[in-house]
SENU-520853 format. One line per field, with one value per residue (C-alpha): residue number from 1; residue in one letter; x, y, z negated. Coordinates in nm, 2 decimals, always signed. Layout:
<pts>
seq = c(NUM|...)
type = c(A|...)
x = c(X|...)
y = c(Y|...)
z = c(Z|...)
</pts>
This chain:
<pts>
seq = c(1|2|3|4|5|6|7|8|9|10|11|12|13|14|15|16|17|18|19|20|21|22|23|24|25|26|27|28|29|30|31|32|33|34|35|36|37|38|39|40|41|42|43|44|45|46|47|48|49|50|51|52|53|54|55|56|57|58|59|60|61|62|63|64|65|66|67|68|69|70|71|72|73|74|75|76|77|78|79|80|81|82|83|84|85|86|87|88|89|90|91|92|93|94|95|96|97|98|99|100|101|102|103|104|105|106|107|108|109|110|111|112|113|114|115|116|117|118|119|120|121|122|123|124|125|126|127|128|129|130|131|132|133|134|135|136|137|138|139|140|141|142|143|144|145|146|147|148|149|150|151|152|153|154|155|156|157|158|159|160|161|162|163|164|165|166|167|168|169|170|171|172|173|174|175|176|177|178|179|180|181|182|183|184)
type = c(X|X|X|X|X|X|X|X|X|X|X|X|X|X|X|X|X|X|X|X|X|X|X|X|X|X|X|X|X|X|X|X|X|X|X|X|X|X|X|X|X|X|X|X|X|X|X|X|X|X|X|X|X|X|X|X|X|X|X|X|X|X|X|X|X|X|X|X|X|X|X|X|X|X|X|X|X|X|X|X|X|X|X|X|X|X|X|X|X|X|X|X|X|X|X|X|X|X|X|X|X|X|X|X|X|X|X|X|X|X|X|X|X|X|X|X|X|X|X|X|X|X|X|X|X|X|X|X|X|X|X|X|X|X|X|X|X|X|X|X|X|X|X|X|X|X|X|X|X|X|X|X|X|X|X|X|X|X|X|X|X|X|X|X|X|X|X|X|X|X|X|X|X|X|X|X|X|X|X|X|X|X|X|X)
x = c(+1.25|+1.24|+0.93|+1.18|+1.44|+1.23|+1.12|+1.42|+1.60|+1.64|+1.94|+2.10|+2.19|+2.22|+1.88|+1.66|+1.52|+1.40|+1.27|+1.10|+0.92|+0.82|+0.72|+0.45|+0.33|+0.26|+0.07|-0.11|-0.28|-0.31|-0.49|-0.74|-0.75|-0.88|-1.13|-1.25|-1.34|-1.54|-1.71|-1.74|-1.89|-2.15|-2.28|-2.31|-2.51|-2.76|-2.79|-2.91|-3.11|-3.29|-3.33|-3.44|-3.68|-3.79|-3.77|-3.53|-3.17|-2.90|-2.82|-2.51|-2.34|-2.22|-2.02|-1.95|-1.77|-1.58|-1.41|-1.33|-1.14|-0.92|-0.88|-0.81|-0.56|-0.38|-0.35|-0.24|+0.08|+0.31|+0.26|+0.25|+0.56|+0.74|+0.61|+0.77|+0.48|+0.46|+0.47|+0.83|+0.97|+1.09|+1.25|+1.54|+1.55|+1.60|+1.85|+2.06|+2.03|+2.13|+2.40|+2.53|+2.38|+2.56|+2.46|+2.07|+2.11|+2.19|+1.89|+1.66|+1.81|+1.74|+1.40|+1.36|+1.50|+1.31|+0.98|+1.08|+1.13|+0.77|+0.57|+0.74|+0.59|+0.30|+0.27|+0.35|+0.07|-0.18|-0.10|-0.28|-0.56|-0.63|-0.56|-0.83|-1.07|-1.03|-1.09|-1.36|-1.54|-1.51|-1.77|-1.94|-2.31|-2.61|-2.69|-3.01|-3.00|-2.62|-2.35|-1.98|-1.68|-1.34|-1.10|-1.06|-1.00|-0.70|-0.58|-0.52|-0.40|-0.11|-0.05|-0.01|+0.20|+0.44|+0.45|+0.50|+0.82|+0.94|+0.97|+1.10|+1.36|+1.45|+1.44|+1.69|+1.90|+1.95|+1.98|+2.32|+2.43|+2.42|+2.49|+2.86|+2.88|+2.81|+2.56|+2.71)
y = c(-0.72|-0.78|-0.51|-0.24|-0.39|-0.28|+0.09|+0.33|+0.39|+0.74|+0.92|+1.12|+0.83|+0.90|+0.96|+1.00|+1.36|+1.24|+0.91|+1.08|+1.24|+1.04|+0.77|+1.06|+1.03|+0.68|+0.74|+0.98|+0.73|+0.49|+0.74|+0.79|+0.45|+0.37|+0.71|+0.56|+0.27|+0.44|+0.59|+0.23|+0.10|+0.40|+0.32|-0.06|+0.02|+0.30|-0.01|-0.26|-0.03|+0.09|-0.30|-0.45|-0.15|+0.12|-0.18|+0.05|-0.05|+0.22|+0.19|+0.02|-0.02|-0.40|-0.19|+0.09|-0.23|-0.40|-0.07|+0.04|-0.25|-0.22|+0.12|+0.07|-0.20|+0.02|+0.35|+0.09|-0.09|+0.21|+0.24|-0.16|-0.21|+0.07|-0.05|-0.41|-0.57|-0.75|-1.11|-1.22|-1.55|-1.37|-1.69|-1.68|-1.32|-1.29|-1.55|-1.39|-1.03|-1.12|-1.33|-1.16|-0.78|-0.70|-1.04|-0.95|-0.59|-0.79|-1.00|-0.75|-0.54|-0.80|-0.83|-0.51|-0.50|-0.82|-0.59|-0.28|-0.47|-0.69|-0.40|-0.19|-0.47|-0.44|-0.05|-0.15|-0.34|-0.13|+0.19|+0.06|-0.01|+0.31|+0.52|+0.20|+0.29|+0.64|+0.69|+0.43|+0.52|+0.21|+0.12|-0.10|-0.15|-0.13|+0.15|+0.31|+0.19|+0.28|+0.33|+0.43|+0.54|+0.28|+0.51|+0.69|+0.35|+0.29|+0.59|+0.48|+0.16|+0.35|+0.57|+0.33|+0.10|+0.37|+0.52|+0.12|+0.11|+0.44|+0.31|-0.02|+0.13|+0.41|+0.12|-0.08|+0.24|+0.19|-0.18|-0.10|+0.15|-0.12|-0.34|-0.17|-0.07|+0.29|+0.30|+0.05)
z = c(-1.63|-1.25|-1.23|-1.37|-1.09|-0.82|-0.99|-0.90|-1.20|-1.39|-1.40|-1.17|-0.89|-0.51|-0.38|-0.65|-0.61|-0.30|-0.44|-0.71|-0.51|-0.25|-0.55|-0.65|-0.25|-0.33|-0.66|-0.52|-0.28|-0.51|-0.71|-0.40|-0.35|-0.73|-0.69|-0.34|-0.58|-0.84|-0.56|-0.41|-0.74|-0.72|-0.40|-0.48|-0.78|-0.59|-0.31|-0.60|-0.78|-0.46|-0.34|-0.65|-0.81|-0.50|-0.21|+0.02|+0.02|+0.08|+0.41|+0.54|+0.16|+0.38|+0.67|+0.43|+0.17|+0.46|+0.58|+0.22|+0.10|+0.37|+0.37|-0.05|-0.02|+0.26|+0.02|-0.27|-0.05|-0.14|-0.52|-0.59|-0.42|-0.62|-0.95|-0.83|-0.82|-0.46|-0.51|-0.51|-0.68|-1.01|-1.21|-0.98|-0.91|-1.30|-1.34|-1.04|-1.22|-1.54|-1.41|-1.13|-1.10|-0.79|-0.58|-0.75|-0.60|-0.29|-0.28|-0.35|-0.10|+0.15|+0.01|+0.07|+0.42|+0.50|+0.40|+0.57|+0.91|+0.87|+0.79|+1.04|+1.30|+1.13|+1.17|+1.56|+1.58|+1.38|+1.59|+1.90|+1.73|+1.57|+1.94|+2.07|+1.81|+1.89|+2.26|+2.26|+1.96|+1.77|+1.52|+1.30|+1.20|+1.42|+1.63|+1.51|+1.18|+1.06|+1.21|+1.10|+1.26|+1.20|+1.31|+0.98|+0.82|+1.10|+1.05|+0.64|+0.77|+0.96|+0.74|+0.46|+0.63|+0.72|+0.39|+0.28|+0.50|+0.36|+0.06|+0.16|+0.25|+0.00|-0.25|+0.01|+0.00|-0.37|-0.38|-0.18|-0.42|-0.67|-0.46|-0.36|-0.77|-0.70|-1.02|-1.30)
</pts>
């Protein structure tokens, strides 16, 4: 399947020890990500429960919500795109695989090249921002009533997208083993 095309493959092929274990990098912030959640859905509830039945909502669950799901998507980049699950267009990715496997290592390689470079600009831009946020003191909520620090969540945006391009390219690295035949 074109999920498994994206997933390194098992076996003792150039690069894998240190795939392997940078894959687990990725899981393990996924893994945070999904506990973040559960913590998340906690909050949420103590906010409704205190609104509907004591009349005092938690304070600044809204500010708290915006900054996580950022922060959450962020942590999750790394693990979805090893586990091949970025959107791609997959009916013709297949057909070319099946068909061709070297001209399919090919494409995905510049898939993955094409994603290594964008997210690379991406990490550019985010880096900026968190140094912004942390000599000024950024913010959000109200002073007074809450307030909350958005550094931390820059700092998971940076991190995530450099972990992201990491991975870009150690699956781009592969793609040109089989791409070259190195692996069939």
């Amino acid at each position: 399947m074109a999920a498994d095309q994206d997933a390194p493959p098992s076996g003792g092929s150039w690069g894998r020890p240190l795939a392997g274990r940078f894959e687990r990098v990725g899981a393990a912030m996924s893994a945070l990500g999904t506990v973040w959640i559960f913590g998340l859905l906690i909050l949420v509830n103590a906010d409704v429960i205190g609104r509907d039945f004591l009349g005092k909502p938690v304070p600044g669950v809204p500010e708290l919500l915006g900054l996580s799901i950022v922060g959450i998507v962020y942590l999750q980049l790394p693990n979805t795109l090893w586990a091949g699950r970025f959107t791609r267009a997959e009916f013709l990715s297949d057909v070319i695989d099946r068909r061709w496997p070297r001209a399919g290592a090919g494409v995905r390689a510049f898939y993955h090249a094409l994603g290594a470079v964008l997210i690379g600009l991406l990490l550019a831009a985010l880096w900026p921002e968190l140094t912004r946020a942390w000599e000024l003191g950024d913010y959000v909520g109200a002073m007074g009533s809450f307030t909350a620090p958005t550094w931390p969540v820059r700092a998971i945006m940076v991190v995530g997208a450099a972990v992201t391009v990491i991975t870009y390219l150690l699956l781009l690295t592969i793609d040109l083993r089989d791409m070259l035949g190195a692996r069939r």
